[in-house]
C-alpha positions in Angstrom: 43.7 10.4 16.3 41.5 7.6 15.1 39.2 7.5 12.2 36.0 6.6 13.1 35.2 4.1 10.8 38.7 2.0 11.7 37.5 1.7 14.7 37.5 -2.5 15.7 34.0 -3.6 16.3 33.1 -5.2 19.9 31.7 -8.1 19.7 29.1 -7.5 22.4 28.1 -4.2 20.8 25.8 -4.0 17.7 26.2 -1.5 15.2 23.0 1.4 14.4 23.1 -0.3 10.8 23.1 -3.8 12.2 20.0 -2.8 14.5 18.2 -0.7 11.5 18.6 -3.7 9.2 16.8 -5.8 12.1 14.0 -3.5 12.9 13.3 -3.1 8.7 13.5 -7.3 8.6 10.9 -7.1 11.7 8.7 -4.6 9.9 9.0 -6.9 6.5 7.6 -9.6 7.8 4.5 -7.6 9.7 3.8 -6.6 6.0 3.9 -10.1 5.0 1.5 -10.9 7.3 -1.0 -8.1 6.7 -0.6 -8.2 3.6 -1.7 -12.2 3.7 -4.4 -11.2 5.8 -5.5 -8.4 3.5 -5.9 -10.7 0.5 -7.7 -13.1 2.8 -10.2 -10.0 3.8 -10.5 -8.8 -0.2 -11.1 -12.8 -1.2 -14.0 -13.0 1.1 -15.5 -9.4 0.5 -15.5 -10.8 -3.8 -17.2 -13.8 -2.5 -19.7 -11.8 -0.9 -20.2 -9.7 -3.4 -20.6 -12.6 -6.4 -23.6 -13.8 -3.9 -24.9 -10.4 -3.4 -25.6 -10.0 -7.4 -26.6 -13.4 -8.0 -29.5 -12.8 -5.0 -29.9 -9.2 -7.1 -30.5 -11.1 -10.3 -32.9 -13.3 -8.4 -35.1 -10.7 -7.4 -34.7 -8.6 -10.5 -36.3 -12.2 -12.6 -38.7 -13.3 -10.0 -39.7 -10.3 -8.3 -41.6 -8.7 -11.2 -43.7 -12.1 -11.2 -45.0 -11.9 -8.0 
């Protein structure tokens, strides 16, 4: 009887390990990109914001003098 981790590896075949390790590189990579994306998305939401208060302020000097 064979063990079954002696047994000689064929080369066409891939391995459940070989094909987890390239499904968890493939998901990696997807959560590079989101997470690029993401800090894209928050950048432009600060930006927005910074504008938002300035046009607050604004109103809040110049809006009483009215």
């Amino acid at each position: 009887m064979r063990v079954p981790w002696r047994r000689r590896a064929n080369g066409d075949r891939r391995s459940a390990a070989d094909e987890a390790l390239e499904i968890s590189k493939r998901q990696r990579e997807h959560a590079r990109e989101r997470r690029h994306e993401f800090e894209h998305l928050t950048h432009r939401i600060r930006e927005i914001r910074k504008v938002n208060h300035l046009a607050e302020a604004f109103d809040r000097a110049f809006g009483e003098g009215r």
